[in-house]
Backbone of each chain as ProteinMPNN parsed JSONL, in Angstrom:
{"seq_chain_A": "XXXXXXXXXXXXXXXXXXXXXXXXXXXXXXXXXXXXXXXXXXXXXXXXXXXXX", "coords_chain_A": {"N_chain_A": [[33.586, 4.909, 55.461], [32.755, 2.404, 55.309], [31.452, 1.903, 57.002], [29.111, 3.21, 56.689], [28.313, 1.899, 54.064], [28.245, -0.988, 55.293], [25.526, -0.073, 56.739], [23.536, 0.715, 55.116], [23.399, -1.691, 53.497], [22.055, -3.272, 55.027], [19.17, -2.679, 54.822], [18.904, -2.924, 51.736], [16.771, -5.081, 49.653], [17.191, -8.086, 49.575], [15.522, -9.974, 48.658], [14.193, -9.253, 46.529], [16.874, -9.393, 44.84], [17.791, -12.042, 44.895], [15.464, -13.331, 43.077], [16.201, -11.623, 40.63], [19.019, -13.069, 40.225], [18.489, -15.614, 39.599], [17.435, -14.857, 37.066], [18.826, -15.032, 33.702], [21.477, -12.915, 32.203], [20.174, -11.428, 29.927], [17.679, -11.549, 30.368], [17.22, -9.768, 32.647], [18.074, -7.195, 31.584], [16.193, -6.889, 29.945], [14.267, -6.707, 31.452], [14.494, -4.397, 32.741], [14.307, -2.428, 30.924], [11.832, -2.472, 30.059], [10.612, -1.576, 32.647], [11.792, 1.131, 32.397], [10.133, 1.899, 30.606], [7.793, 1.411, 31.03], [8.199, 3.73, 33.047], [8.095, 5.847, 31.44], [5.561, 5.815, 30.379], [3.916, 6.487, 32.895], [5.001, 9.177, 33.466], [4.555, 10.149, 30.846], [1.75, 10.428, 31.145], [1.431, 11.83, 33.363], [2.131, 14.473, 32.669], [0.308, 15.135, 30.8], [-1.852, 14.727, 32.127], [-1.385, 17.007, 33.83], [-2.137, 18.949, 31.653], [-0.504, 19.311, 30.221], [0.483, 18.838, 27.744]], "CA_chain_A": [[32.697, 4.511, 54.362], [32.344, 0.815, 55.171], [30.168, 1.426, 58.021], [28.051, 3.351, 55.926], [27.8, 0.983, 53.149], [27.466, -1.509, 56.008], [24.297, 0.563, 57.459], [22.738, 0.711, 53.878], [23.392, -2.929, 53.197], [20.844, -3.697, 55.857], [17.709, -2.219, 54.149], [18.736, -3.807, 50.666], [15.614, -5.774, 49.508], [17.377, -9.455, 48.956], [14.619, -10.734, 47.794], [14.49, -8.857, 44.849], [18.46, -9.995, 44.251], [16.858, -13.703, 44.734], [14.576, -13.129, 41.879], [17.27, -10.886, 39.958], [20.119, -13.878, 40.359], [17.606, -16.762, 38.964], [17.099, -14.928, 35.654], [19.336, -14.648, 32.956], [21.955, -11.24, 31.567], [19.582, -10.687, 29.212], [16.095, -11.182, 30.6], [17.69, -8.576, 33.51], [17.915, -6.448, 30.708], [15.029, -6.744, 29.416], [13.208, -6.186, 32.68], [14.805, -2.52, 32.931], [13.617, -1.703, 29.957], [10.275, -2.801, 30.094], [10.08, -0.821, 33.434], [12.108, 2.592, 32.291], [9.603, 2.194, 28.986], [6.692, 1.433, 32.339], [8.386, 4.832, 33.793], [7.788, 7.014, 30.774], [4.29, 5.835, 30.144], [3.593, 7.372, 33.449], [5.385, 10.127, 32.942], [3.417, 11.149, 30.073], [0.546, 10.498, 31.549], [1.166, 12.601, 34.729], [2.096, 15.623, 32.02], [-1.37, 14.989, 30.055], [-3.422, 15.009, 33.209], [-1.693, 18.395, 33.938], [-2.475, 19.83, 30.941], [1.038, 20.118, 29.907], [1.202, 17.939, 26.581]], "C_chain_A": [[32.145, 3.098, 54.58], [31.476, 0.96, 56.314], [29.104, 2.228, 57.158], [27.337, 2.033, 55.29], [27.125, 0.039, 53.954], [26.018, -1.499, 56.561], [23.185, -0.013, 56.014], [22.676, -0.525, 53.126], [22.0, -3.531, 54.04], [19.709, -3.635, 55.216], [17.722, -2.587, 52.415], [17.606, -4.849, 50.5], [16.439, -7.126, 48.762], [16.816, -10.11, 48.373], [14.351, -10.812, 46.346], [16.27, -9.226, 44.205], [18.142, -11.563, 43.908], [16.577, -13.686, 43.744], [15.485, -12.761, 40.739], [18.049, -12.784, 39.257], [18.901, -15.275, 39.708], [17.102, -16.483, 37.111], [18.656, -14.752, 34.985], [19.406, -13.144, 32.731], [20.117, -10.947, 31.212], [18.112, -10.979, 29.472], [16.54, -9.859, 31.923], [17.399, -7.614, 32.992], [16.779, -5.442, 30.537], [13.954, -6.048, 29.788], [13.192, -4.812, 32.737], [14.345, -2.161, 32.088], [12.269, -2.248, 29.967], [9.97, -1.983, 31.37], [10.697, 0.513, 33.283], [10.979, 3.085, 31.228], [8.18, 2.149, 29.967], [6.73, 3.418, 32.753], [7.874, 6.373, 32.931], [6.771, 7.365, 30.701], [4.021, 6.733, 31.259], [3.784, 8.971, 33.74], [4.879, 11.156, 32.184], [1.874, 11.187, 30.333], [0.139, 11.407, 32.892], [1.308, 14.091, 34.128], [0.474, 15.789, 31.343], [-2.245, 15.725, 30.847], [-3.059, 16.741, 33.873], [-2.315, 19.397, 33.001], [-1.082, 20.059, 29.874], [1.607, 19.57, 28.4], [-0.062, 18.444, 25.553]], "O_chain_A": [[31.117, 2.731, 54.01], [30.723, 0.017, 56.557], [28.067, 1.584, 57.003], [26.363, 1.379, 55.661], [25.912, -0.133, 53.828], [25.376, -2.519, 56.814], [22.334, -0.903, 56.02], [21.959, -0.541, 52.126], [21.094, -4.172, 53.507], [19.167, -4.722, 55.017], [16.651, -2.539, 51.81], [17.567, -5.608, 51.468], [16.371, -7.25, 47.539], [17.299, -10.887, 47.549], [14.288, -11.668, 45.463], [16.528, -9.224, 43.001], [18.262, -12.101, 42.807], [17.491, -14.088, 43.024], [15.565, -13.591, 39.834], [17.711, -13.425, 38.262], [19.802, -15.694, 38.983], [16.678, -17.27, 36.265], [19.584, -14.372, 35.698], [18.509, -12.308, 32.83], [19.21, -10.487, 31.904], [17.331, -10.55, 28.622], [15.78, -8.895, 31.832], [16.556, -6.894, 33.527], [16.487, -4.261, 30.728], [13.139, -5.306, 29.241], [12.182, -4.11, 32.777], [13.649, -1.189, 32.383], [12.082, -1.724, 28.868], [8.826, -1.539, 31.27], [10.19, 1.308, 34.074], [10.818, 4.273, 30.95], [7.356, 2.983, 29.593], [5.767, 4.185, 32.76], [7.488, 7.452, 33.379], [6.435, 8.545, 30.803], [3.842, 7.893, 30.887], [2.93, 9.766, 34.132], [4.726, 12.357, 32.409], [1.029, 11.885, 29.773], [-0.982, 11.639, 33.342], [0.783, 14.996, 34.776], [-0.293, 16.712, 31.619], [-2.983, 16.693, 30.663], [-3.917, 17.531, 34.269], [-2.881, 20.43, 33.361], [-0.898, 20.888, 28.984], [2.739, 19.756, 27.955], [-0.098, 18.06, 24.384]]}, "seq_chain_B": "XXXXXXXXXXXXXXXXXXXXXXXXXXXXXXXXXXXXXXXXXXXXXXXXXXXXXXXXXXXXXXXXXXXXXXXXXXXXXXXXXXXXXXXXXXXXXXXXXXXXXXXXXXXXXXXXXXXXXXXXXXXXXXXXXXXXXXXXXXXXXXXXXXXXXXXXXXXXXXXXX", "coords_chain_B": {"N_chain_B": [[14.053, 7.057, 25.888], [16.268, 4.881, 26.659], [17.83, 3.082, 24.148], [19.209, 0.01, 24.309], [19.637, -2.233, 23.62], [19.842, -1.813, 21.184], [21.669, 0.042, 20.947], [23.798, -1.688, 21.526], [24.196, -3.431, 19.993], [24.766, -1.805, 17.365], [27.09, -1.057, 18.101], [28.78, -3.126, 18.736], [28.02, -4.454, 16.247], [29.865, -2.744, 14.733], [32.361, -3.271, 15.326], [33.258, -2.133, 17.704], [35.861, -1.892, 20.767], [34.957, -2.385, 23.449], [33.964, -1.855, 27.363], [31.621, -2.392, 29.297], [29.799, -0.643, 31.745], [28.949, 0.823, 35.099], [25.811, 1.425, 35.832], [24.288, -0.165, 33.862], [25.988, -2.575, 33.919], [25.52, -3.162, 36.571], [23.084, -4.208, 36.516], [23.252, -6.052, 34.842], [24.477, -8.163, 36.35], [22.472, -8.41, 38.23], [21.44, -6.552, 39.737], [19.123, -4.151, 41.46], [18.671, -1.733, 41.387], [16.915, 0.626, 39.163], [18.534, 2.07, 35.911], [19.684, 4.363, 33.561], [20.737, 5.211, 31.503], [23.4, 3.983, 28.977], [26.938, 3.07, 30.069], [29.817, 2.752, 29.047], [33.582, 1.819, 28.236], [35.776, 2.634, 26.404], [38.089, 1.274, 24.071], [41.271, 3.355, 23.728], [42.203, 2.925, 21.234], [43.547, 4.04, 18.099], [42.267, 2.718, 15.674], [40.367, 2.259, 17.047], [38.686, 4.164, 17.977], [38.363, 5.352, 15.236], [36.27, 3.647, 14.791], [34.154, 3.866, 16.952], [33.022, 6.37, 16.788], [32.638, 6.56, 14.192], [30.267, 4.415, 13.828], [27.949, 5.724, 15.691], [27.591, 7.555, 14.647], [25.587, 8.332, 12.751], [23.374, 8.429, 14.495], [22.731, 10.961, 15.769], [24.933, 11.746, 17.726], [24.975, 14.043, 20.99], [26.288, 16.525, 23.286], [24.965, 15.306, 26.256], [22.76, 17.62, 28.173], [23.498, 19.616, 27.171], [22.928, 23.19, 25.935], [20.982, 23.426, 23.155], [22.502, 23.656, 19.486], [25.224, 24.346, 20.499], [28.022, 24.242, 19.234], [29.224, 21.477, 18.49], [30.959, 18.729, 17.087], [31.121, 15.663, 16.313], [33.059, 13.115, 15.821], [36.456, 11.654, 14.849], [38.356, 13.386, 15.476], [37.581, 15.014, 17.362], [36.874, 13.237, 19.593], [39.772, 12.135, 19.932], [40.626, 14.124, 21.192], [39.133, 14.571, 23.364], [37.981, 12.695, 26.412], [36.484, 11.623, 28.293], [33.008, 11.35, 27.628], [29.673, 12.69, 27.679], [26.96, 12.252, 26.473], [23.736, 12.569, 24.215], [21.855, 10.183, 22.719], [20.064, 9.769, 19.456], [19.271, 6.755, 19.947], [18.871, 6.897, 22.558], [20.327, 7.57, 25.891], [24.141, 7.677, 26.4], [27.339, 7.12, 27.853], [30.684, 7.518, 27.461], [33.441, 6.498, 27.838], [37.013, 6.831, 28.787], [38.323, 6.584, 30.3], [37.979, 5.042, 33.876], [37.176, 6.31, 37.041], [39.133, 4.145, 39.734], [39.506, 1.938, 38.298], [40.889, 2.56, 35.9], [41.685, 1.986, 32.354], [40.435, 1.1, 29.511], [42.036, -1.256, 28.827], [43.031, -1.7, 30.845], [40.682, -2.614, 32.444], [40.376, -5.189, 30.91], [41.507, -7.506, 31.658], [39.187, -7.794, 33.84], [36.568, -8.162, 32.83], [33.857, -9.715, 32.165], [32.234, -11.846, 29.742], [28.981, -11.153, 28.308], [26.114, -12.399, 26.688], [23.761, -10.096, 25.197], [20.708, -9.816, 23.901], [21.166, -11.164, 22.041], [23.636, -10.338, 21.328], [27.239, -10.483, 22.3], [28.874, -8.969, 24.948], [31.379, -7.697, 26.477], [31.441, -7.214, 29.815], [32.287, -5.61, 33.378], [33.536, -7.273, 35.487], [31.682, -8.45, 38.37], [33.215, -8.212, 41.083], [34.342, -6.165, 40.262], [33.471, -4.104, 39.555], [32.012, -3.393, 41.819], [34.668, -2.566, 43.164], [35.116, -0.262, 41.86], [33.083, 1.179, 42.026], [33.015, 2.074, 44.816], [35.247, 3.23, 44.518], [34.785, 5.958, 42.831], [32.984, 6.611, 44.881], [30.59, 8.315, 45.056], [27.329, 9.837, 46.517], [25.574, 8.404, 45.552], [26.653, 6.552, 44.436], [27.62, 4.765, 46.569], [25.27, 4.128, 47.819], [24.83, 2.015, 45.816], [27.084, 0.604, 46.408], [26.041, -0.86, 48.486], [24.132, -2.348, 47.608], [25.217, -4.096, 45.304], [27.145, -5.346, 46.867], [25.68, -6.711, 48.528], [24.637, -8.61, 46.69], [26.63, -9.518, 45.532], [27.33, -11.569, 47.841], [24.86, -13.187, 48.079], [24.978, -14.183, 45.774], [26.979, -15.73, 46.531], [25.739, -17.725, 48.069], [24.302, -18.869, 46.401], [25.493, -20.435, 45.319]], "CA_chain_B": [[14.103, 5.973, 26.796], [17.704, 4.484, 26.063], [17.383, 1.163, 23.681], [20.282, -0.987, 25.429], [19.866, -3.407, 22.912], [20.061, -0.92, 19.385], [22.958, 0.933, 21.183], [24.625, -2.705, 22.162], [24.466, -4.08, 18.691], [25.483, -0.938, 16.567], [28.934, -0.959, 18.701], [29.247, -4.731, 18.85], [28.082, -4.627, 14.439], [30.858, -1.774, 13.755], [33.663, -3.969, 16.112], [33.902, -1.184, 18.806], [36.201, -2.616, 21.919], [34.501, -1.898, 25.435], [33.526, -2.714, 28.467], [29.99, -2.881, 29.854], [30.631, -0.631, 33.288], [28.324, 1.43, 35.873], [24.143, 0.576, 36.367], [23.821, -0.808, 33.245], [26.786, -3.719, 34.314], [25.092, -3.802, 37.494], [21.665, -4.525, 35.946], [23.182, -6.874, 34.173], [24.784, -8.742, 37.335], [21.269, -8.552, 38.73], [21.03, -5.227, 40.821], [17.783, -3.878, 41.236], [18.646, -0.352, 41.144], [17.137, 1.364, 37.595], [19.458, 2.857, 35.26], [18.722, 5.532, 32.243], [22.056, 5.415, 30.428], [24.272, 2.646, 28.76], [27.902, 3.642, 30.308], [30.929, 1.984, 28.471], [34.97, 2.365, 28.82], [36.153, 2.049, 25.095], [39.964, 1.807, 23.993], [41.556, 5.03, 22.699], [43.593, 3.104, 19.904], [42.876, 5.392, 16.948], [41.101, 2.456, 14.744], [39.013, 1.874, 18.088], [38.018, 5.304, 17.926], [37.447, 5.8, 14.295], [34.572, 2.825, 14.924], [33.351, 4.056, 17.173], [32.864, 7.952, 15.501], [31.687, 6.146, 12.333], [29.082, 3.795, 13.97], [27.668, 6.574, 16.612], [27.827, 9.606, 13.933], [24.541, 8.169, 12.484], [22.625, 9.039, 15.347], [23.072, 12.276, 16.108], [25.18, 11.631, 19.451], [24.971, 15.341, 20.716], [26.436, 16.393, 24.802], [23.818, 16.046, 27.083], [22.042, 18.617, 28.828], [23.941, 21.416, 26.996], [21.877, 23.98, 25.284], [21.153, 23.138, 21.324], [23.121, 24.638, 18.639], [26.637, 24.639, 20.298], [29.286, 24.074, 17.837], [29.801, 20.037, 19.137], [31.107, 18.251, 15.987], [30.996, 14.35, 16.675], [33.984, 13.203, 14.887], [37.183, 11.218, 15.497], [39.154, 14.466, 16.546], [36.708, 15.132, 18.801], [37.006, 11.821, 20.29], [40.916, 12.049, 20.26], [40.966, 15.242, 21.891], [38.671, 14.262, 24.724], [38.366, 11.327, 27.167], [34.835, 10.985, 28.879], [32.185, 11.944, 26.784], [28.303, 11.798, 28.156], [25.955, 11.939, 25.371], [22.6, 12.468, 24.412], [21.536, 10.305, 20.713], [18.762, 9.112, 18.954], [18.743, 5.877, 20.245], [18.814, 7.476, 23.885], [21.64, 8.138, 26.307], [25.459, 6.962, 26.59], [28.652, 7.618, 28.638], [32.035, 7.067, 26.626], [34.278, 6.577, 28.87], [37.929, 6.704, 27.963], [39.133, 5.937, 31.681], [37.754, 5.233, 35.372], [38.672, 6.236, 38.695], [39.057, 3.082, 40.452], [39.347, 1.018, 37.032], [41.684, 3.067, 34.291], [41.533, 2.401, 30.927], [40.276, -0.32, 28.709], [42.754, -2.217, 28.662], [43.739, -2.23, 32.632], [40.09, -3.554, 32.965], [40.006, -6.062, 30.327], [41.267, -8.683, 32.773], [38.207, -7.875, 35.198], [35.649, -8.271, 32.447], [33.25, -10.982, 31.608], [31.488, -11.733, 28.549], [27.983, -11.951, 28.525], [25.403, -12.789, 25.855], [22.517, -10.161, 25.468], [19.79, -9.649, 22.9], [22.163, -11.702, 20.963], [25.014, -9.572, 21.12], [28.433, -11.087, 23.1], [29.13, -8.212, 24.985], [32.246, -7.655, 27.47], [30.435, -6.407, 31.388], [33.025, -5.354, 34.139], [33.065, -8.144, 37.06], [30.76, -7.575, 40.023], [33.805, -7.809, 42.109], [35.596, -5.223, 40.079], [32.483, -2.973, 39.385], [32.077, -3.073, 43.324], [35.571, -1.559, 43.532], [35.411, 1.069, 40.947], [32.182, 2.267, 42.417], [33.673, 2.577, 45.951], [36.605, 4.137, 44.441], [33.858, 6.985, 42.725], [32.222, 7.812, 46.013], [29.455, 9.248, 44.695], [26.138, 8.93, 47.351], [24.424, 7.314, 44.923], [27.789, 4.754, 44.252], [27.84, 4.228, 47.754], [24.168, 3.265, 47.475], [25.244, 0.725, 44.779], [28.042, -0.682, 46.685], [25.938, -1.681, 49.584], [23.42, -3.011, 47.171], [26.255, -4.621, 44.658], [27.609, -6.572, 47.769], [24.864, -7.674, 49.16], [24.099, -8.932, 45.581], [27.68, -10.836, 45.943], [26.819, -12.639, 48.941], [23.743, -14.136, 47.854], [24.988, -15.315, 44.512], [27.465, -16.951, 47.004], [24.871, -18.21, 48.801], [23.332, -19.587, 45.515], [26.535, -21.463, 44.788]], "C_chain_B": [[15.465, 5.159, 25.948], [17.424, 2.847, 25.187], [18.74, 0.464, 23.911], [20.473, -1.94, 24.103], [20.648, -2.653, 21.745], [21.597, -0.501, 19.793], [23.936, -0.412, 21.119], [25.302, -3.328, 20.878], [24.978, -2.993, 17.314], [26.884, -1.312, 17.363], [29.597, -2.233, 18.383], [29.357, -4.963, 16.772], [29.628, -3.658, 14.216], [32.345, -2.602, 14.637], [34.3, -3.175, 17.305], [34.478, -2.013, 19.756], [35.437, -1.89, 23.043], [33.584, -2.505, 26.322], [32.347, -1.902, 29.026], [30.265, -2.068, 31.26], [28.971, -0.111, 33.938], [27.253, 0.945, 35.857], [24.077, -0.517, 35.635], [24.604, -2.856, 33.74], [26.158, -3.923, 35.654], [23.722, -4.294, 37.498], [22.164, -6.094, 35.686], [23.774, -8.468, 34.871], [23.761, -9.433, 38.229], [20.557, -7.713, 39.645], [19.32, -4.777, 40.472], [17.551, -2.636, 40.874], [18.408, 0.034, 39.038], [18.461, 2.508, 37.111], [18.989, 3.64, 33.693], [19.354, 5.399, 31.069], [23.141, 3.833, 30.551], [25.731, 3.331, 29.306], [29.008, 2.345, 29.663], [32.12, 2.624, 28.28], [35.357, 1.615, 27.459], [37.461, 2.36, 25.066], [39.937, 2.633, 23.22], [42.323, 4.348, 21.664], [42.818, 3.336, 18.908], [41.965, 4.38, 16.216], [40.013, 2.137, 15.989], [37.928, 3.699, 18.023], [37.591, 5.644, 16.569], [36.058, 4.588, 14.045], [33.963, 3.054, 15.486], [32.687, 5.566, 16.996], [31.675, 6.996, 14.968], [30.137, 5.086, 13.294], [27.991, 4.645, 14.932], [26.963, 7.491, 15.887], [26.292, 9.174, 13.274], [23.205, 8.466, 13.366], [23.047, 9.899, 15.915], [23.644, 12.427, 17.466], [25.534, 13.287, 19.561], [25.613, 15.527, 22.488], [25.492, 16.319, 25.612], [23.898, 16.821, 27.988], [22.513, 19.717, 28.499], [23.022, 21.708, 26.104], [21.82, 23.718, 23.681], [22.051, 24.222, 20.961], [24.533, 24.933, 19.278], [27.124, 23.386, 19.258], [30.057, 22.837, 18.285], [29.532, 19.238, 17.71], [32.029, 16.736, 16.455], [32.168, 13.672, 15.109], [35.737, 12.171, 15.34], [38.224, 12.239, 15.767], [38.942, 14.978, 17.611], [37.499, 14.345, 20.188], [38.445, 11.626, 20.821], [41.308, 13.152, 21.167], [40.297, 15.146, 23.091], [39.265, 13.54, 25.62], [37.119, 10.475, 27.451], [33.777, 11.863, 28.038], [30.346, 11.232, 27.063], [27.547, 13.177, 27.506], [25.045, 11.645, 24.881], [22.602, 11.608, 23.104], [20.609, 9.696, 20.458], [18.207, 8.125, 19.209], [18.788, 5.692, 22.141], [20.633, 7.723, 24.573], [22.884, 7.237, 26.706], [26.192, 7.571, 26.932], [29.913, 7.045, 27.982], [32.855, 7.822, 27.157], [35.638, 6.376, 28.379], [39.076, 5.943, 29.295], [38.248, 6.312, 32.696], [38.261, 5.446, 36.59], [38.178, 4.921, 39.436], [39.799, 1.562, 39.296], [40.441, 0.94, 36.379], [40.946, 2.925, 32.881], [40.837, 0.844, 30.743], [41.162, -1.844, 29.221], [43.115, -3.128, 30.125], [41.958, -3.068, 33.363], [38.933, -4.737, 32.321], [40.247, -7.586, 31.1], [40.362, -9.134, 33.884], [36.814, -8.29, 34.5], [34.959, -9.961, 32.389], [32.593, -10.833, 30.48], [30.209, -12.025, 28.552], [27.185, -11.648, 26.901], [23.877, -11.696, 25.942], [22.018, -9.322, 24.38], [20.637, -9.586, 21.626], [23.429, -11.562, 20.979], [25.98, -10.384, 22.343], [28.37, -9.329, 23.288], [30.201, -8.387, 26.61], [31.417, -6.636, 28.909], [31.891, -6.572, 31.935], [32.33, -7.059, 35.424], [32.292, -7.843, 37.904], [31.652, -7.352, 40.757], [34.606, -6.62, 41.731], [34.724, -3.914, 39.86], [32.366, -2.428, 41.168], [33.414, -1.827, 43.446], [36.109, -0.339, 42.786], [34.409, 1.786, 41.586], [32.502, 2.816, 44.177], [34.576, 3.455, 45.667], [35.415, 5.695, 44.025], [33.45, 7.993, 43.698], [31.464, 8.578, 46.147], [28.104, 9.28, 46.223], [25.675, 7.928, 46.904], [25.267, 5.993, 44.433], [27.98, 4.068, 45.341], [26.236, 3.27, 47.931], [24.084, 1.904, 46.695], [26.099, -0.333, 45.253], [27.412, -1.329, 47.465], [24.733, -2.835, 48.778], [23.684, -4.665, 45.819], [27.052, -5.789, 45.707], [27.554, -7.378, 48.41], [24.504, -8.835, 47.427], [25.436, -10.638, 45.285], [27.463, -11.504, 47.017], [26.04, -13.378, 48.434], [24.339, -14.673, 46.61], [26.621, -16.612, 45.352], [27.068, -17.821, 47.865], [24.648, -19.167, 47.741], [24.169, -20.327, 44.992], [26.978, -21.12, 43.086]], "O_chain_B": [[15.48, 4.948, 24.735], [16.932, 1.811, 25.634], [19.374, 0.861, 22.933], [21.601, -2.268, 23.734], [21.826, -2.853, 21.448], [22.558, -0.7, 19.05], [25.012, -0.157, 20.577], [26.483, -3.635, 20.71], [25.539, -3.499, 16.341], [27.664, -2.046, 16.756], [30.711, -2.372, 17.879], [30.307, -5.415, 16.133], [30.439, -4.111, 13.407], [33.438, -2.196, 14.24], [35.411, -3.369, 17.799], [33.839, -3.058, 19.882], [35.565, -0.686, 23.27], [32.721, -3.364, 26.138], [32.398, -0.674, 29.096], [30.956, -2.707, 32.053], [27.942, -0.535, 33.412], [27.356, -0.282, 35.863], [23.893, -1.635, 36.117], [23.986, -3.917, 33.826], [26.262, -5.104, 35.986], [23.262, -4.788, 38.528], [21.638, -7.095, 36.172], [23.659, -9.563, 34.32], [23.892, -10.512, 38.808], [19.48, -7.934, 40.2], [18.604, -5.045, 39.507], [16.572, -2.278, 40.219], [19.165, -0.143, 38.084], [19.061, 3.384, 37.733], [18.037, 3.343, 32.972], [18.875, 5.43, 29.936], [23.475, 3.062, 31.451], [25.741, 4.484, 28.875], [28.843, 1.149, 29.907], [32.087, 3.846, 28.137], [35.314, 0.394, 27.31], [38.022, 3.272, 25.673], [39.145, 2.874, 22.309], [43.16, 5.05, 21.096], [41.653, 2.964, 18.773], [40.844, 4.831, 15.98], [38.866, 1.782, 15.72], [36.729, 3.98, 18.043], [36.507, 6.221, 16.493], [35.115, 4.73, 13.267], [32.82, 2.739, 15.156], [31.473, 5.55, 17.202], [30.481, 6.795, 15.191], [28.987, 5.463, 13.067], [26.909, 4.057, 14.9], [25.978, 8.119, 16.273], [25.631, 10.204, 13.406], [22.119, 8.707, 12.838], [23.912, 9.637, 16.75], [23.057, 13.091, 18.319], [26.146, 13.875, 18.67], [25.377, 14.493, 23.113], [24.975, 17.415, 25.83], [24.908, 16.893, 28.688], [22.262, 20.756, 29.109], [22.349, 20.867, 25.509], [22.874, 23.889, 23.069], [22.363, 25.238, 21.582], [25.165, 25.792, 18.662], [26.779, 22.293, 18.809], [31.271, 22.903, 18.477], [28.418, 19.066, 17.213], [33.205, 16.688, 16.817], [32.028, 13.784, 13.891], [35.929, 12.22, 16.554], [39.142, 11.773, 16.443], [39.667, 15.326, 18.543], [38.212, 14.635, 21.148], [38.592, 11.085, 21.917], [42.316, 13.041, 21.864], [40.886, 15.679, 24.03], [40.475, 13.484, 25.84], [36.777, 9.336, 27.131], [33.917, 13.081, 27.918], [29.871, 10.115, 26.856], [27.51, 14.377, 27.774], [24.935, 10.423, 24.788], [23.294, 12.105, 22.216], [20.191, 8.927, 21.324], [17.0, 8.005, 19.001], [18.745, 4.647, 22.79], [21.692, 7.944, 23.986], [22.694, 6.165, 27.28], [26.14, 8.747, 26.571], [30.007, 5.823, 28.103], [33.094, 9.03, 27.151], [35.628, 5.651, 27.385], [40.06, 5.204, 29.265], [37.723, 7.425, 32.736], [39.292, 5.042, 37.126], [36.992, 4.702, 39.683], [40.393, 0.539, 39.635], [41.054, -0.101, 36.143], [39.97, 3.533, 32.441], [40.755, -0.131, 31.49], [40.91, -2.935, 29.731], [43.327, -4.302, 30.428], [41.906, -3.799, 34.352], [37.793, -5.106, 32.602], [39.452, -8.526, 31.133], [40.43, -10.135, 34.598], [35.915, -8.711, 35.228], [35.529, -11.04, 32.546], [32.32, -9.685, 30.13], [29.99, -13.211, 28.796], [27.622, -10.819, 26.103], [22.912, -12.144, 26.561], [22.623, -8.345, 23.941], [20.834, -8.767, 20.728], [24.261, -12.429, 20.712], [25.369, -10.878, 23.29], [28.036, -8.527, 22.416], [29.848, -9.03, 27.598], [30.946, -5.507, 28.777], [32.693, -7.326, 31.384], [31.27, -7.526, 35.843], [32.273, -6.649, 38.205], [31.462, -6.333, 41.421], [35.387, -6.07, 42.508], [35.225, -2.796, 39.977], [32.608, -1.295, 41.585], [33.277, -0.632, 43.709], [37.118, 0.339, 42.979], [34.629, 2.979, 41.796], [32.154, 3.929, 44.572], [34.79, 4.417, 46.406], [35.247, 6.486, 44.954], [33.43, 9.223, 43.716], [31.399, 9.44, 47.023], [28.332, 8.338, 46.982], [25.387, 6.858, 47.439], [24.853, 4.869, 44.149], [28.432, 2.924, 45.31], [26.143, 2.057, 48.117], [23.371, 0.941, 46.976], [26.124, -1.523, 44.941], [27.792, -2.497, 47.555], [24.494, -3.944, 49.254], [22.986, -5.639, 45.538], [27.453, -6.888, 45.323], [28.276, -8.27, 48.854], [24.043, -9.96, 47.624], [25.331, -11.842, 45.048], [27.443, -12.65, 46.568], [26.494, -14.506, 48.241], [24.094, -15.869, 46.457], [27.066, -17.691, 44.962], [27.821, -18.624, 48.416], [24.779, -20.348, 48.061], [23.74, -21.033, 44.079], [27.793, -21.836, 42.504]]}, "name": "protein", "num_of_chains": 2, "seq": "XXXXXXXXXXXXXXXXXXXXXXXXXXXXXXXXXXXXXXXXXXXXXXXXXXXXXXXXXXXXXXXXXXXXXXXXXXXXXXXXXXXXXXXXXXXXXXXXXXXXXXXXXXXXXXXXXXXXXXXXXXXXXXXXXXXXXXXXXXXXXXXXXXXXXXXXXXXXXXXXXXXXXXXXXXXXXXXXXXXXXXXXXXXXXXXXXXXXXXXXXXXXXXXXXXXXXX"}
């Protein structure tokens, strides 16, 4: 398992941990929800454009 | 879409005990990986469980993904008769957890927790170093995905002093 994890540690985007690690718990938070509440919008908008709503 | 906050502050308003564990604790560490569901490891002592019943039972917490209309009565016998309980409710989805593999119970990983502060609420989160080793212990793909992303996440904040 640890060489896995090892393998898949590689392609981790640090940068985004950078960014992450400079804000505050609760703007972290915040962020996820502002992009799962991002994820729905499209969501319903990819049902719409089928027809499906 | 789960409200993190509504769910955080009903538990924290009614005095529920628990700990902060799986995406959401690694969100809250600083992981990048999205998460859908609040997951929390509450103590089984009976007034911990009739708070958290009574503050829950207002939103219709129901099992997720089973078919409507079974005969699932949200309740503190329920609750005593279970353990892990993952749960669809009005103010979106939650995992009530009664014990982890890697972790245990409440109590065994109240010494690993931290307290953090969010959208007001004091709320107890699992350690990064102890969330790391519950999600290795799991073994899921997608926990293995987490650990390598969870440890790279420890490095750099020991980078960042």
């Amino acid at each position: 398992m640890d060489d896995l994890i090892a393998a898949l540690k590689r392609d981790v985007d640090r940068t985004l941990l950078r960014e992450n690690l400079r804000l505050s718990p609760e703007r972290r938070a915040r962020e996820l929800m502002a992009l799962l509440e991002a994820a729905e919008e499209f969501q319903r908008a990819g049902h719409a454009h089928r027809g499906e709503l | 879409m789960t409200d993190f906050h509504r769910l955080l502050r009903i538990l924290s308003d009614a005095g529920v005990d628990f700990v902060i564990v799986g995406g959401f604790a690694g969100t809250l560490h600083g992981s990048a990986i999205p998460t859908r569901d609040l997951d929390v490891v509450y103590s089984r002592k009976p007034e911990n469980m009739d708070r958290l019943t009574e503050a829950l039972a207002p939103h219709s917490p129901y099992l997720r993904g089973a078919p409507p209309g079974l005969p699932f009565r949200w309740d503190r016998e329920t609750v005593a008769k279970g353990l892990n309980f993952t749960l669809i409710t009005d103010l979106g989805a939650i995992d009530l957890l009664g014990e982890i593999v890697g972790g245990g119970d409440f109590a065994a990983l109240l010494p690993h927790a931290i307290t953090v502060t969010i959208f007001g609420v004091p709320c107890r989160c699992l350690g990064l170093e102890k969330l790391i080793e519950v999600k290795r212990a799991a073994g899921r793909p997608r926990d293995i995905q987490a650990v390598a992303e969870l440890e790279a996440l420890l490095e750099e904040r020991g980078r960042a002093g």
